[in-house]
C-alpha positions as CSV (number, residue, x, y, z in Angstrom):
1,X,-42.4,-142.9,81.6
2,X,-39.5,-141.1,79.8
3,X,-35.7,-141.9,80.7
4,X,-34.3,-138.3,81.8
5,X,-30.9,-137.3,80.9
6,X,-28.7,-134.5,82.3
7,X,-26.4,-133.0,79.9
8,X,-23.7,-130.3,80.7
9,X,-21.4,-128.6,79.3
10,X,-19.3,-125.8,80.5
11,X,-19.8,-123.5,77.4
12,X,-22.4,-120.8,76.9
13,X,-25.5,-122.5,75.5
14,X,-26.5,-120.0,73.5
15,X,-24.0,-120.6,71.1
16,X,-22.7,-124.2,71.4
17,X,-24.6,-125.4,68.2
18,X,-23.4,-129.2,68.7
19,X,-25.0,-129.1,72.3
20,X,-28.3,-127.7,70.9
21,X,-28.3,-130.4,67.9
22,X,-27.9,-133.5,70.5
23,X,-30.2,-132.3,72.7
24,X,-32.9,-131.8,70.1
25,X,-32.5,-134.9,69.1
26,X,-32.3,-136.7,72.5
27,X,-35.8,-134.9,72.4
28,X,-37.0,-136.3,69.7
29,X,-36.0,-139.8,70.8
30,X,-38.2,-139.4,73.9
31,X,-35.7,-138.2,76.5
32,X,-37.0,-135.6,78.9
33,X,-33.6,-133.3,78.6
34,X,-32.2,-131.1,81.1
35,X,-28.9,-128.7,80.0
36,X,-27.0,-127.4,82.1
37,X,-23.7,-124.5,80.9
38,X,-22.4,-121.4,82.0
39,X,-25.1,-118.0,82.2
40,X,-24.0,-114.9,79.9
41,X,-25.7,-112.1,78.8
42,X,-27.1,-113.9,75.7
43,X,-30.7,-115.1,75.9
44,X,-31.7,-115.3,71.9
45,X,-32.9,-118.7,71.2
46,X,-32.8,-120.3,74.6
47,X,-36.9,-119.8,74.6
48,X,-37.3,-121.6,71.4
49,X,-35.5,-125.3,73.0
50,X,-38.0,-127.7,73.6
51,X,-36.2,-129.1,77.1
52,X,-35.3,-127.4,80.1
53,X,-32.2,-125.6,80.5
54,X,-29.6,-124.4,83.8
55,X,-27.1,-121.9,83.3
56,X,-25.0,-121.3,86.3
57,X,-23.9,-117.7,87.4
58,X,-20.0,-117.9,87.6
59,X,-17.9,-115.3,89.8
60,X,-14.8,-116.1,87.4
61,X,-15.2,-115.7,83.2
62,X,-12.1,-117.9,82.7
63,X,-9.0,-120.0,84.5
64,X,-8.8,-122.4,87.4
65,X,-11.3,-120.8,89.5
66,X,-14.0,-120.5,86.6
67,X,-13.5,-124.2,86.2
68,X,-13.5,-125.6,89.3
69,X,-16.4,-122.8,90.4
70,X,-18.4,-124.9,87.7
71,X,-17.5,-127.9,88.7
72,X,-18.4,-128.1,92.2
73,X,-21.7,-126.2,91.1
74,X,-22.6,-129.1,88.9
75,X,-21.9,-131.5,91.7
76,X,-23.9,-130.4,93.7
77,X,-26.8,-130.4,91.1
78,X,-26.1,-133.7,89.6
79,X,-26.4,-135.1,93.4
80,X,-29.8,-133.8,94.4
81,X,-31.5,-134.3,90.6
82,X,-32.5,-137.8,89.7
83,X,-31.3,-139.2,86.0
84,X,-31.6,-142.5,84.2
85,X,-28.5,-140.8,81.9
86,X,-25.6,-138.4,82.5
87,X,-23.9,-136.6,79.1
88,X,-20.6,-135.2,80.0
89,X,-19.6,-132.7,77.1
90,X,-15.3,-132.5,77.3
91,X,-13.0,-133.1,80.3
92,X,-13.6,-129.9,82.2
93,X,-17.2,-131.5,83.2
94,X,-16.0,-135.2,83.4
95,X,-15.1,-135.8,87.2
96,X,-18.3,-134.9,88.2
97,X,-20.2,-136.4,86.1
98,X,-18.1,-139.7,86.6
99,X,-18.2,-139.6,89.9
100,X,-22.2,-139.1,90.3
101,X,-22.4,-141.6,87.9
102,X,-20.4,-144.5,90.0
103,X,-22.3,-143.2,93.4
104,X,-26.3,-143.3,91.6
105,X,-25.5,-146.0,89.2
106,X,-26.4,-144.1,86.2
107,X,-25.5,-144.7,82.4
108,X,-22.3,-142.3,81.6
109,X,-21.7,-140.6,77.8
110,X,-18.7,-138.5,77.5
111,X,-18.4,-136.1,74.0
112,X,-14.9,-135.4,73.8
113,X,-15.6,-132.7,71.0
114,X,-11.8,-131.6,71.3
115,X,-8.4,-133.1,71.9
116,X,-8.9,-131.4,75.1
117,X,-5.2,-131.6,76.9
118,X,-3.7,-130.4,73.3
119,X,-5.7,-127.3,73.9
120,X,-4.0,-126.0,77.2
121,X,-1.0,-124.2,76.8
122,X,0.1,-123.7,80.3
123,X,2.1,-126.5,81.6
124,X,0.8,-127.1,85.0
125,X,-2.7,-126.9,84.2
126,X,-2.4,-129.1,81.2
127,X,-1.0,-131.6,83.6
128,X,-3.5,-131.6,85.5
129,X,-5.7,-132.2,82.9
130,X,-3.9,-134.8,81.8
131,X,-3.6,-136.3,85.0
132,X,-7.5,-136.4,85.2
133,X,-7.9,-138.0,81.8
134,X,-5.8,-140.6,82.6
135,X,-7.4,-141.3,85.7
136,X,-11.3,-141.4,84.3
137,X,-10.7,-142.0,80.1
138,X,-10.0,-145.7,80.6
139,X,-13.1,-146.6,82.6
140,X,-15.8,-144.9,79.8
141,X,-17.8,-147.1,78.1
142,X,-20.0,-144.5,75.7
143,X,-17.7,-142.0,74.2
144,X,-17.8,-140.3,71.5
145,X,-16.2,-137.4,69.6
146,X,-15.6,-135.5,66.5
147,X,-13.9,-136.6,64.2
148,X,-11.7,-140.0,63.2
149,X,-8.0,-138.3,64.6
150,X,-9.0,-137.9,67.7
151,X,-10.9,-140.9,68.0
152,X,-7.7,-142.7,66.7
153,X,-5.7,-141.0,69.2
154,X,-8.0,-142.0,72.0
155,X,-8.3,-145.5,71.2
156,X,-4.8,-146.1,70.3
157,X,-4.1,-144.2,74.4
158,X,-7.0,-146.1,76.3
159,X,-8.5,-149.1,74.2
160,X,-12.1,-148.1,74.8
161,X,-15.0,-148.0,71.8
162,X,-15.3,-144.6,70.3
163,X,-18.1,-143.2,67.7
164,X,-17.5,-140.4,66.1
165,X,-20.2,-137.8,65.3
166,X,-19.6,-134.8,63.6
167,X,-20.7,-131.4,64.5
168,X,-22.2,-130.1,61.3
169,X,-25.2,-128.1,60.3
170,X,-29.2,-129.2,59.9
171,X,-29.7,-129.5,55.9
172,X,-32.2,-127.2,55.4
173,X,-30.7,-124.3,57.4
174,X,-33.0,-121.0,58.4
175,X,-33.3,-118.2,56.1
176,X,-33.6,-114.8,58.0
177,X,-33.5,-111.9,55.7
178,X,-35.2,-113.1,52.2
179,X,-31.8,-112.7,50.5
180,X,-31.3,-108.8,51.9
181,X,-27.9,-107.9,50.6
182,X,-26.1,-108.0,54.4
183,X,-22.3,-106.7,52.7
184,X,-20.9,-103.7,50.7
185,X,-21.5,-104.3,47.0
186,X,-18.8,-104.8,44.4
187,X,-16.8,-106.4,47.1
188,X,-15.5,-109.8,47.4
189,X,-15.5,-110.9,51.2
190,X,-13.4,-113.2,53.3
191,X,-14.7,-114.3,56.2
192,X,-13.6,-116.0,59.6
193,X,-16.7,-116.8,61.8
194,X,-17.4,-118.2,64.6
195,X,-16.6,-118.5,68.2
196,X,-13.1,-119.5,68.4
197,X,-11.5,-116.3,67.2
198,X,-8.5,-117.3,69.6
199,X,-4.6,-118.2,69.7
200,X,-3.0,-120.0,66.9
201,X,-6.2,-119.9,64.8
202,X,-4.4,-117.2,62.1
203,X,-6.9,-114.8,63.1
204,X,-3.7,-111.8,63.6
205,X,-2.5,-113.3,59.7
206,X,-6.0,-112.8,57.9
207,X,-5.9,-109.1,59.5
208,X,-2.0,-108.7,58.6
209,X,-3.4,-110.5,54.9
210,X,-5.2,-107.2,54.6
211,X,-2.6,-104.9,53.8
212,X,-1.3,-106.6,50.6
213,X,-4.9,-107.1,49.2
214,X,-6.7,-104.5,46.2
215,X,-9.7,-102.2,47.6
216,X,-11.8,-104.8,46.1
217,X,-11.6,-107.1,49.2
218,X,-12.7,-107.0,52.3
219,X,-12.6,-109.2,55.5
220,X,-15.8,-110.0,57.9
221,X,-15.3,-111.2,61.7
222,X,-18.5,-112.7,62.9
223,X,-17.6,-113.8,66.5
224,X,-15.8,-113.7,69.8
225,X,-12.7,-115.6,71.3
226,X,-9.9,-114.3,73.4
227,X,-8.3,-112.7,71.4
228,X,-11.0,-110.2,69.8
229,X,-9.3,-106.7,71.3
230,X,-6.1,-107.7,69.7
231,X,-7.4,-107.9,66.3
232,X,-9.1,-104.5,66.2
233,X,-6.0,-102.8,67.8
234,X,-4.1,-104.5,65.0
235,X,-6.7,-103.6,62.2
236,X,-6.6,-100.2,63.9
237,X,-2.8,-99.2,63.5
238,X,-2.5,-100.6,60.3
239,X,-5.5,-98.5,59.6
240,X,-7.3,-101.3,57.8
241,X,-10.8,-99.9,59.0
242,X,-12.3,-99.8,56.1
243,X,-11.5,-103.1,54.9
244,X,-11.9,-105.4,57.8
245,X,-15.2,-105.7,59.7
246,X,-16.2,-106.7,63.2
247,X,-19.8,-108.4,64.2
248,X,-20.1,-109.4,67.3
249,X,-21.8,-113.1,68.2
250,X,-25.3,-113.9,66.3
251,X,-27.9,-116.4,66.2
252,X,-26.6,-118.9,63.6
253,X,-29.1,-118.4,61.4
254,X,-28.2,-114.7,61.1
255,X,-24.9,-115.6,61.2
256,X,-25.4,-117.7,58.0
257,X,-27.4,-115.6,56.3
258,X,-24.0,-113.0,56.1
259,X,-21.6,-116.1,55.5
260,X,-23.8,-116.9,51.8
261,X,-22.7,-114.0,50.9
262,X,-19.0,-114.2,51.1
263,X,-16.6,-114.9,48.5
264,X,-14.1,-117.1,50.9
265,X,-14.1,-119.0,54.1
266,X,-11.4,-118.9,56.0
267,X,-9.7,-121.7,58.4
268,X,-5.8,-121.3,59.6
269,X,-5.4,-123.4,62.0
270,X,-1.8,-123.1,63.1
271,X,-0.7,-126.7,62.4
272,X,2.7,-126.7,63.7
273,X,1.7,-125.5,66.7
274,X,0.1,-128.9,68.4
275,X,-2.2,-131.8,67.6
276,X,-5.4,-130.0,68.9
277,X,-4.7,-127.8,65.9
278,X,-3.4,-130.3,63.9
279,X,-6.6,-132.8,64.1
280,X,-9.2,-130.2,64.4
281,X,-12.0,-130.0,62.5
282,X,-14.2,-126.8,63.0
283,X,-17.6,-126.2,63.1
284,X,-16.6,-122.9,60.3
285,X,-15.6,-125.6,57.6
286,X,-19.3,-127.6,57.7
287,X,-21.1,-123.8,57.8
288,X,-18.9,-122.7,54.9
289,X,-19.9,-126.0,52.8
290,X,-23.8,-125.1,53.5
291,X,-23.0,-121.2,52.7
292,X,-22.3,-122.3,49.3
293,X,-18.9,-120.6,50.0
294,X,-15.5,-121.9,49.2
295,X,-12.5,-122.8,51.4
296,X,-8.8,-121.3,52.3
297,X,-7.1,-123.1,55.0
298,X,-4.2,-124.5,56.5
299,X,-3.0,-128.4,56.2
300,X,-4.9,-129.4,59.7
301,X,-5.7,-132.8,58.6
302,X,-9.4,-133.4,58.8
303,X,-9.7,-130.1,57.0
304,X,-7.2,-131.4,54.3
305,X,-8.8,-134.6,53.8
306,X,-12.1,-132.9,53.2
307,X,-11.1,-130.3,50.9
308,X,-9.5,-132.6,48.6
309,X,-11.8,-135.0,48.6
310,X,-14.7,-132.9,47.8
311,X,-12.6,-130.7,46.0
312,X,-13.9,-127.3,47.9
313,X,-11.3,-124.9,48.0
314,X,-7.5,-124.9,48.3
315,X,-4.7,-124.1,50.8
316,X,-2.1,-121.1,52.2
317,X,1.2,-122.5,51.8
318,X,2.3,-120.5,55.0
319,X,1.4,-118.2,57.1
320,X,2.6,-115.2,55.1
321,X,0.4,-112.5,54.6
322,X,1.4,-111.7,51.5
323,X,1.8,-115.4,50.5
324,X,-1.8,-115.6,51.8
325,X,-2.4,-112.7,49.7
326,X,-0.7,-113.8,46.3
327,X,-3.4,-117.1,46.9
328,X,-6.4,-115.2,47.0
329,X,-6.0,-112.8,44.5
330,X,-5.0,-115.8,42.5
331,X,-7.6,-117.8,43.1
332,X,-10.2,-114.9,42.4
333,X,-8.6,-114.5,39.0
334,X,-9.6,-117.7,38.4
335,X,-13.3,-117.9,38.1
336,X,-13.8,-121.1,36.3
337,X,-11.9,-123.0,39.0
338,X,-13.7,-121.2,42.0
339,X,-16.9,-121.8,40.6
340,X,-16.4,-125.5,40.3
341,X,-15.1,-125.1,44.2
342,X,-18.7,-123.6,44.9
343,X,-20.9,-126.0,42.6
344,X,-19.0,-128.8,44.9
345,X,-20.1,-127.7,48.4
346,X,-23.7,-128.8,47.4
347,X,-22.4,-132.6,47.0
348,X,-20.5,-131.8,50.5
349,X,-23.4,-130.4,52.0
350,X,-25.5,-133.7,51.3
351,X,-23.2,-135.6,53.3
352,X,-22.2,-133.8,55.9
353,X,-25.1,-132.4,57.5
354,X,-26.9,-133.2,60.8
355,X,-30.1,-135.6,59.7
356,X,-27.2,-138.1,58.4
357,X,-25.1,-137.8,61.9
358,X,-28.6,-137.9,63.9
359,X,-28.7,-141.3,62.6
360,X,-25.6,-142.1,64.3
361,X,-26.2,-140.3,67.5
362,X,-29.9,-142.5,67.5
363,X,-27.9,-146.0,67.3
364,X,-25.4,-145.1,69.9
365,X,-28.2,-144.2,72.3
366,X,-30.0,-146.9,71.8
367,X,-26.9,-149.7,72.6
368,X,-25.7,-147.9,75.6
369,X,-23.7,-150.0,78.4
């Protein structure tokens, strides 16, 4: 009889790419899977999955009330549905999970895929955040998370075993439009993609970038985050129209299938404003490598060390626009360089892609304590 596991994660399931991945393979290993997020208007590829899935109606789209809404739902459900395994994704679905866990005597995971308290900016609820990881980190005994700062940082603060797995694409991603040209031709596009078009990610600077770039450039959104309306009042003003565009959310392989086609990927992650942006390590920088596209970025330090190393891209020196701009109009004058930078993603791509952190993921399930 198969073991079943209940994962959840507050996000919408549609999108969250890492989810899908672990679940797939928690599939494949045998598990009978059920997911549990948040319900939005998005259905496309939720009929594909191969496992059950729950999403829960929530009165409240975001703050303390859409949390704790969630959280008292998934109580409720993780109390009345039986388990062998209970996968908590990030703090905002730990305490119930934990506590289930403890009364049922079920095996506990917890993916911290975030250095969660760096990424709340208001002071009380970030305490209380912190409060609650404090209370439950130190008594984990499967954890894992994304990338090696924030499993240093967790370590170092609560001495428990951490694996890291990485949340990067499948190697032989999905082609959806046979090579249709998706963009304007004669045009050389930027792109920021994704759903985390939020604070402090340099969205507002790659429209502001805009204004100091030649007619031959153009910048793609494909996406949603908070701060969404913001960027097309901004594009609006400056009347940058026609020279920034605006997709909403697609099914990755769609999504993908516009990113090949870009000249640049972009990733400012405001560095200087915490360690959540500091240590991050987006999902954008792995689906640029498998675009074939090269990188601009800050200096967040994962980022950084994989840029380098690989030798993918380069980095803004600040957050200038028209120090942002002087860099890519540079770097575009410099084909030779740039086209080593794109030739080098396909080494990147062998290594970081999901069938090599599967592997991983496989080992820590099977040793589970």
């Amino acid at each position: 009889m198969s073991k079943k596991i209940i994962v959840s994660v507050i996000s919408d399931l549609v999108t969250d790419q890492r989810v899908q991945k672990e679940c797939w393979t928690l599939h494949k290993m045998g598990f009978e899977v059920l997911l549990i997020g948040r319900k939005s208007k998005r259905t496309f590829l939720l009929n594909d999955l191969p496992f059950k899935t729950i999403r829960f109606h929530n009165l409240f789209r975001r703050g303390p009330f859409m949390y704790l809404f969630f959280n008292v739902q998934l109580m409720f459900l993780l109390l009345f549905k039986k388990a062998d395994v209970l996968w908590s994704n990030d703090l905002d679905t730990l305490l119930p999970n934990f506590i289930v866990s403890k009364l049922k005597n079920y095996l506990l995971v917890y993916d911290s895929r975030e250095y969660f308290t760096e990424s709340v900016t208001k002071k009380t609820s970030k305490k209380i955040w912190e409060v609650l990881e404090k209370k439950l980190f130190p008594n984990l005994k499967n954890v894992i998370t994304v990338n090696n700062s924030i499993k240093e940082v967790y370590k170092k603060r609560y001495r428990v075993p951490i694996t890291v797995i990485r949340n990067v694409p499948n190697q032989l991603a999905k082609i959806c439009n046979g090579n249709k040209p998706l963009l304007p031709a004669n045009k050389k596009v930027l792109i920021m993609q994704g759903n985390g078009l939020n604070e402090n990610r340099g969205a507002e600077e790659a429209v502001l970038t805009m204004q100091y770039l030649p007619d031959e450039f153009m910048l793609y959104f494909i996406g949603g985050g908070t701060i969404l309306s913001d960027l097309k009042l901004i594009t609006n003003r400056l009347e940058l129209d026609n020279k920034i565009t605006f997709i909403d959310l697609l099914p990755y392989p769609e999504m993908m299938d516009y990113t090949r086609q870009c000249f640049l990927g972009l990733i400012f992650e405001k560095i200087g404003v915490s360690d959540q942006h500091m240590f991050s390590l987006p999902n954008k920088l792995f689906d640029y490598i498998h675009a074939g596209v090269p990188v601009l970025s800050s200096k967040a330090v994962e980022i950084k060390s994989i840029i380098q190393e690989y030798q993918i891209g380069t980095f803004i020196e600040s957050f200038d626009p028209k120090e942002i701009a002087k860099t890519v109009v540079s770097l575009s004058a410099n084909e030779e360089i740039y086209n080593q930078w794109k030739q080098n993603t396909v080494a990147a791509a062998r290594e970081f892609n999901w069938e090599n952190e599967e592997k991983i993921l496989i080992h820590f399930m099977n040793n589970l304590s």
